[in-house]
C-alpha positions as CSV (number, residue, x, y, z in Angstrom):
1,X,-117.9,85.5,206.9
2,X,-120.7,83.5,205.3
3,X,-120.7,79.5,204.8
4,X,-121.0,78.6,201.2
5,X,-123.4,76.3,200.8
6,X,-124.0,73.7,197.9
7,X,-127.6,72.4,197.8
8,X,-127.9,68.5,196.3
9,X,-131.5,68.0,195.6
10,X,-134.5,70.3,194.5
11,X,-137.6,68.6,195.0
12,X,-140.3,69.2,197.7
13,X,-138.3,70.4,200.9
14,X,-135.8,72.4,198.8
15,X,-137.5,76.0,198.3
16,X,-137.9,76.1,202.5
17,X,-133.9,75.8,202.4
18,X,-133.4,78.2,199.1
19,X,-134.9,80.5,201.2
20,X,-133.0,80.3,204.9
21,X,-130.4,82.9,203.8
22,X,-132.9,85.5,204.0
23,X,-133.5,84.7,207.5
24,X,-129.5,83.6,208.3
25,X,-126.7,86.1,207.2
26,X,-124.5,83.1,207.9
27,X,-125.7,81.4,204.9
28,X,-125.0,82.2,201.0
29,X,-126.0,79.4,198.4
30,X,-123.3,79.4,195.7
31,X,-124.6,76.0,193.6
32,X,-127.6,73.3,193.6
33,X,-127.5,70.5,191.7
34,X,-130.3,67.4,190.9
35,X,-130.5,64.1,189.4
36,X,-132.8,65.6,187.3
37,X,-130.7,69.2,186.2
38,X,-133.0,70.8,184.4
39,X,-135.2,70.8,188.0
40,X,-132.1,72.3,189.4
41,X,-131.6,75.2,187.1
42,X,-135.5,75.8,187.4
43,X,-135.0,76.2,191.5
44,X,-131.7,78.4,190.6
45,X,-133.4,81.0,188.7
46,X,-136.5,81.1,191.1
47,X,-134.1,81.4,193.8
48,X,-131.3,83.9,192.4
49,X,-128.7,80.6,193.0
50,X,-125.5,81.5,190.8
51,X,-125.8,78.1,188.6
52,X,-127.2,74.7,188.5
53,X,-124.5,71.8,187.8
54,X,-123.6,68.2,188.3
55,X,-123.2,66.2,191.6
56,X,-119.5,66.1,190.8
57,X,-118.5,69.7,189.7
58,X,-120.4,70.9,192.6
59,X,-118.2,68.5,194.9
60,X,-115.2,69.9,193.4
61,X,-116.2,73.5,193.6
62,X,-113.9,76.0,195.3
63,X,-117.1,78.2,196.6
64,X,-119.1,75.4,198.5
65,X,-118.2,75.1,201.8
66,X,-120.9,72.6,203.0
67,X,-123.1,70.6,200.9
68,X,-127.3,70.6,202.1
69,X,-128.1,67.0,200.9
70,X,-132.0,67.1,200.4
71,X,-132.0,64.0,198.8
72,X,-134.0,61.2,199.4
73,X,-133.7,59.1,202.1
74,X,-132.4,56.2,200.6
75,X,-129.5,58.5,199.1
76,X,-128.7,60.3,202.1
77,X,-125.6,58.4,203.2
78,X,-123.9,58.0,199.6
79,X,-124.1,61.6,198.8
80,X,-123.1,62.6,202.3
81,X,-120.1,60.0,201.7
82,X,-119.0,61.6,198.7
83,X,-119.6,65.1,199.8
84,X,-116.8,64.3,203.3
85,X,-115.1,62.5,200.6
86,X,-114.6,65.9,198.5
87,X,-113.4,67.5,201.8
88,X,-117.0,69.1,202.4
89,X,-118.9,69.6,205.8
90,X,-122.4,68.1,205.7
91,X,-125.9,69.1,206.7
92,X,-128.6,66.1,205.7
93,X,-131.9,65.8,205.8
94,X,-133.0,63.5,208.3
95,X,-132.5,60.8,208.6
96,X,-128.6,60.7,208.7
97,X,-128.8,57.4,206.4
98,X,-131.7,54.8,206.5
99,X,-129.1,51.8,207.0
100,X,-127.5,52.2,210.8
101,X,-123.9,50.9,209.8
102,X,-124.3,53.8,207.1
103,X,-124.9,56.4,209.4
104,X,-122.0,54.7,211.8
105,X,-119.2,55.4,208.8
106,X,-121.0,58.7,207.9
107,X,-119.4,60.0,211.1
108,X,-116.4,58.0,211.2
109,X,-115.4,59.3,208.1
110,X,-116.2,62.7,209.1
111,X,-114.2,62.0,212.4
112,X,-111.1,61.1,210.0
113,X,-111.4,64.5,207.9
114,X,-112.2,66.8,210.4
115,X,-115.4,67.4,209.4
116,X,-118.5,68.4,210.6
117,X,-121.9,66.4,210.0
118,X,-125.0,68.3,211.2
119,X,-128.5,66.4,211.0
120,X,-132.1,67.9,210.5
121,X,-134.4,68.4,212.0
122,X,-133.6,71.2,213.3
123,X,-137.5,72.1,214.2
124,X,-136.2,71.7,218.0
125,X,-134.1,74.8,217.7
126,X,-137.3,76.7,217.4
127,X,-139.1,79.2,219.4
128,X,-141.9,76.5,221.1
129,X,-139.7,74.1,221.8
130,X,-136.6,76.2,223.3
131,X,-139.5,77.6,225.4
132,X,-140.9,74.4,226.8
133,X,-136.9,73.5,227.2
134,X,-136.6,76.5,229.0
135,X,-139.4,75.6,231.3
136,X,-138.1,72.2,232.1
137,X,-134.7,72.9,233.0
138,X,-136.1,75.9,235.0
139,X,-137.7,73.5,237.1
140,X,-141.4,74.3,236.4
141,X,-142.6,70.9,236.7
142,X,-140.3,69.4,239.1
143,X,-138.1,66.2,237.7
144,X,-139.5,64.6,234.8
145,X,-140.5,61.5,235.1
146,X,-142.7,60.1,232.0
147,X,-143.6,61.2,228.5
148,X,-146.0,60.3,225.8
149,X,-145.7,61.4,221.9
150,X,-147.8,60.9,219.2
151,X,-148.3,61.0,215.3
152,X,-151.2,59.5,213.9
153,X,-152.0,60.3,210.6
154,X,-153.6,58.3,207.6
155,X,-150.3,58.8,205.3
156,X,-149.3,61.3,202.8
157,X,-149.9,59.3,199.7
158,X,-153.5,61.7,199.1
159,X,-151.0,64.8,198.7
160,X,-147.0,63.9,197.7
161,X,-146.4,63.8,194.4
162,X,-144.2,60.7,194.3
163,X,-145.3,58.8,197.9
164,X,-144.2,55.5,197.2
165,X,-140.9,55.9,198.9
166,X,-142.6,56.4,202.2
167,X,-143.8,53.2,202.2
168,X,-140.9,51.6,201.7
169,X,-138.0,50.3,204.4
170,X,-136.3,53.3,205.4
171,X,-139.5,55.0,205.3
172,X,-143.3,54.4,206.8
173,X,-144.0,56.6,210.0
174,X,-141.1,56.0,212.3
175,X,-138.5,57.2,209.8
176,X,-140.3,60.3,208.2
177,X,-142.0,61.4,211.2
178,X,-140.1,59.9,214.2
179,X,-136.9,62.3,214.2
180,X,-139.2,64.8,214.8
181,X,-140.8,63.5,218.4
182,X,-137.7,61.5,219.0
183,X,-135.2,65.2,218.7
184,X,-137.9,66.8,220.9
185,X,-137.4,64.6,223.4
186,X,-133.9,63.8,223.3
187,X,-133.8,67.6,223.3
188,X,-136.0,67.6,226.6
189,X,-134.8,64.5,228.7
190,X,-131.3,63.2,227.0
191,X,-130.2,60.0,225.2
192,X,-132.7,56.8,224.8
193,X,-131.0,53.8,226.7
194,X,-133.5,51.3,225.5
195,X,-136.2,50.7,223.1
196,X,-139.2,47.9,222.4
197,X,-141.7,48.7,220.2
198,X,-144.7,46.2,219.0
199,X,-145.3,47.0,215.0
200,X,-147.8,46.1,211.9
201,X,-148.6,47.0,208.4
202,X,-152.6,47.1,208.4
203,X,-153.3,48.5,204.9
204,X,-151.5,45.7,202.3
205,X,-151.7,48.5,199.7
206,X,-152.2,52.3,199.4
207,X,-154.0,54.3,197.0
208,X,-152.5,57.5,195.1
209,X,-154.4,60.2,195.4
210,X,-158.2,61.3,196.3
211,X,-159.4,58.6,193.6
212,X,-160.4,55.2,194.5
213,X,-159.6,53.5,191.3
214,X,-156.0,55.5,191.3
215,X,-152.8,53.5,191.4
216,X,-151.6,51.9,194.6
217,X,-148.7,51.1,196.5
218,X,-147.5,47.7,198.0
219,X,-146.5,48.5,201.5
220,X,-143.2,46.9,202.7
221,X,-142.7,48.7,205.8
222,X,-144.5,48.9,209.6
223,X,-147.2,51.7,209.4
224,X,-147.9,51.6,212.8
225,X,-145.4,51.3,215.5
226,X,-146.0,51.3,219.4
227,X,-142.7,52.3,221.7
228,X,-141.8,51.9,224.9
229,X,-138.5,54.0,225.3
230,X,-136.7,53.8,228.3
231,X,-134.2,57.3,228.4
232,X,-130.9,57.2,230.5
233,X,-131.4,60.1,233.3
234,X,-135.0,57.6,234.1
235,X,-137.8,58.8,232.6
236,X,-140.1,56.2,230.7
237,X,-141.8,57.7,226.8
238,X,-144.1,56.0,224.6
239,X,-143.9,56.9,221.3
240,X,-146.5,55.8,218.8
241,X,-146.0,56.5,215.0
242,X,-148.9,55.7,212.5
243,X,-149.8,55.9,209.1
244,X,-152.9,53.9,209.6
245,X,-155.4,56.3,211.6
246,X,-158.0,58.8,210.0
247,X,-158.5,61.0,213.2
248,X,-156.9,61.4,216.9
249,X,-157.6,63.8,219.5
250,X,-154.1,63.1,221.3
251,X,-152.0,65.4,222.3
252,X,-148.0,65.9,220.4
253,X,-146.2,65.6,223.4
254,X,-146.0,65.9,227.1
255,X,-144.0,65.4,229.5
256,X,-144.9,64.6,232.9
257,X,-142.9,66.0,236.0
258,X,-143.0,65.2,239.8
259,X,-144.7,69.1,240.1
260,X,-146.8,68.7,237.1
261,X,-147.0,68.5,233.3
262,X,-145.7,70.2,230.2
263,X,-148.0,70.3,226.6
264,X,-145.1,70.9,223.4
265,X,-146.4,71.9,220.4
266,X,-146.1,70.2,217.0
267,X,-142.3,69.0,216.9
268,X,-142.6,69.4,213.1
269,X,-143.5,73.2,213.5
270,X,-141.1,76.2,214.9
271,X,-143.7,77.8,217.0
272,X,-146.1,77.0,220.2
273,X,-148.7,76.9,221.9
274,X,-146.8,75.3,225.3
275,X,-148.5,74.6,227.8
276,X,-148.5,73.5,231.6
277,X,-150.5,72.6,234.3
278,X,-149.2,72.5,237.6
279,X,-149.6,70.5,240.4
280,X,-152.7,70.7,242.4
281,X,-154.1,73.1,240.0
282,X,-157.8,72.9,237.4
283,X,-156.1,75.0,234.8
284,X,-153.8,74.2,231.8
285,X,-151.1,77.8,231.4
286,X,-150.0,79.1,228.0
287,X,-146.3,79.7,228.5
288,X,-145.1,83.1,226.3
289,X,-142.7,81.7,223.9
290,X,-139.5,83.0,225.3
291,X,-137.0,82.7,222.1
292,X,-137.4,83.6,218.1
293,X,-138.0,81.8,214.8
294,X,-141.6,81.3,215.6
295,X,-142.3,80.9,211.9
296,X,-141.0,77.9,209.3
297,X,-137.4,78.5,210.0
298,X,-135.8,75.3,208.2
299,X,-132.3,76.0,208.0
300,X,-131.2,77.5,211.5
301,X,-129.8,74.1,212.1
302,X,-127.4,75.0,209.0
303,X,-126.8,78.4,210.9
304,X,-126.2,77.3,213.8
305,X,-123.5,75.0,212.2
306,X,-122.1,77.8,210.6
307,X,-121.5,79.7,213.5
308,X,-120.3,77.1,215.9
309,X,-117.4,76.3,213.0
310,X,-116.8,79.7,213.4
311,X,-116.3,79.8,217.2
312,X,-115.4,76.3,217.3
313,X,-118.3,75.2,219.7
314,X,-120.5,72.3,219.0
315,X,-123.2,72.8,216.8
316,X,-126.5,71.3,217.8
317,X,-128.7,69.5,214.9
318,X,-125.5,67.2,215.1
319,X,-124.4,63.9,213.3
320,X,-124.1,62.4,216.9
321,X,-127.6,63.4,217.4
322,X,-128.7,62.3,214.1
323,X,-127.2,59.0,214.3
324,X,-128.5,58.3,217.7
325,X,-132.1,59.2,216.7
326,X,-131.1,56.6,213.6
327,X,-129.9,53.6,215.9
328,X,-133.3,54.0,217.9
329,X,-135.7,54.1,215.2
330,X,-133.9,50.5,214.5
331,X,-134.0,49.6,217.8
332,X,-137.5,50.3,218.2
333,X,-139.1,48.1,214.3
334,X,-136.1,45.1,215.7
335,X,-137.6,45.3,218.9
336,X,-140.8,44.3,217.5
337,X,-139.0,41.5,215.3
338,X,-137.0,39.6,218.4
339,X,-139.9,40.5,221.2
340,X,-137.6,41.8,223.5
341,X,-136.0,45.6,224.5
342,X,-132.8,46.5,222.7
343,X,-130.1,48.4,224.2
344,X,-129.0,51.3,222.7
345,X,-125.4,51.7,222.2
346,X,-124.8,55.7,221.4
347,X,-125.1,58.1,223.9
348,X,-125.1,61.8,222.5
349,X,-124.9,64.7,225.1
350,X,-128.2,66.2,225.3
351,X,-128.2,69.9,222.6
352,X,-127.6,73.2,225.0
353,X,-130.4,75.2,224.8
354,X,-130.9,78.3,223.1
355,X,-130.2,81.4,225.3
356,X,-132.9,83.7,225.0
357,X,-132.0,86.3,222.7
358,X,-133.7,88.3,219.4
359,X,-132.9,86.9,216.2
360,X,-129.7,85.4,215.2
361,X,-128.5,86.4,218.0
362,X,-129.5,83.6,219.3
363,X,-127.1,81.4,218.0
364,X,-124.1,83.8,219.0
């Protein structure tokens, strides 16, 4: 039986998400509906979605099972609200809510109905990162003892058509990229139990587009933000997050074990390369990726929710998840404000790998 899903927002990310029930069976999108409805009922004929309506009749549908909130950030926890509110199950784009106590009654409320939250990104589900999982808790590098995870890029206000948001609290580098490198390493080595990060905005303003003279942005939010997080099982991370450099040769992710060192790939990509180097060794091993979805495969945290309601297992792109990814992105820019580590106070169980298996199969 398929899940009927309701998709609330069609801008940028949506078409990615139109498209996952070509690659899920699971999955059938019954609605979409936009602030902007003509938008919607553009993305429903391109995508063979059975109509385009209002927030509200699609709440009160009988055919949508689960709302897809692609909304912005900043709208995230209303509609998510309103969605458990209308008796739906939830899948949001990350974050779960840009306010924490937000994200705390997102899944309170979900508790009280008996509903199911699930929380993007679901990038770790894919086939590089269930490989270098794989690896890790085969032992391949020993116990792991340190990691290191960076994104440093110069913005996205040269490309996005509307980038002010992103530099806006709720926003910068931490909060659009950091879900990314913080699931992949949650995913790897557990919960965070403490954060301290050192932050700054250097740029005052950004420029829209390629043009010099084009309109510009007051920044309100850090745009480069240093971490030291400290996870529960032991291992130490820094994280660094930054809007504010042109170039970097530095690797995504590694993680460094007692017998050597694991190389992830991009943690905002499905695929590899992952690779290791093991002790007393010269040479750096490109692990065969050992599970599918190799290619841009946005959605199979929706699947994956689909079936575990199904079977009545946990899913694993969870609200937990997503709200403790939330609490220590917070942790990390108050951190910076008081000049001391923050304790974290959730403590997710760490996903359950993928077995290895072809296709959806997967997820069984």
């Amino acid at each position: 039986m398929k899940l009927r899903v309701g998709v609330v927002g069609a801008g940028n990310i949506s078409p990615i998400y139109l498209n996952a029930p070509t690659k899920f069976s699971t999955l059938e999108v019954t609605a979409i509906s936009d602030l902007d409805l003509d938008r919607a009922r553009s993305r429903a004929t391109e995508f063979g979605v059975a109509r385009a309506v209002p927030l509200d009749e699609l709440l009160a549908a009988d055919d949508v099972d689960v709302v897809l909130n692609l909304t912005v950030p900043a709208a995230h926890a209303d509609v998510t609200l309103a969605a458990l509110e209308a008796g739906r199950h939830v899948y949001v784009e990350k974050p779960l809510a840009t306010d924490l106590d937000a994200g705390r009654r997102v899944l309170a409320l979900a508790a009280e109905r008996s509903l199911r939250v699930g929380c993007a990104p679901d990038t770790f589900l894919g086939a590089g990162l269930q490989t270098a999982r794989k690896a890790l808790d085969d032992g391949l590098i020993g116990e792991p003892v340190a990691a290191t995870a960076f994104m440093l890029s110069h913005g996205p206000e040269r490309w996005h058509p509307n980038p002010d948001f992103f530099y806006q609290p709720g926003a910068g580098p931490l909060f659009d990229m950091g879900p990314y490198y913080l699931t992949a390493l949650v995913n790897m080595l557990g919960p965070v139990r403490r954060a301290t990060s050192a932050t700054r905005a250097s740029f005052p303003e950004r420029v829209v587009g390629e043009d010099p003279s084009g309109r510009r942005i007051p920044v309100t939010t850090p745009t480069h933000i240093a971490s030291v997080l400290e996870f529960q099982a032991g291992p130490v991370a820094t994280l660094v997050t930054s809007f504010d450099v042109w170039g970097s040769q530095t690797p995504r992710i590694e993680i460094y074990g007692t017998e050597g060192t694991l190389s992830l790939p991009d943690p905002n990509t499905f695929g590899g390369p992952v690779m290791v180097r093991r002790m007393l060794t010269d040479e750096w091993l490109e692990l065969p990726l050992s599970h599918p979805f190799r290619e841009n495969s946005r959605g199979i945290g929706l699947a994956d929710m689909a079936v575990a309601l199904r079977t009545g297992r946990p899913h694993r792109a969870g609200g937990e998840l997503g709200l403790h990814v939330l609490e220590v992105m917070h942790a990390c820019l108050h951190a910076s404000d008081v000049g001391r580590h923050v304790e974290i106070q959730t403590r997710p169980p760490r996903p359950d790998a993928l077995p290895v298996a072809e296709g959806e199969e997967v997820l069984a």
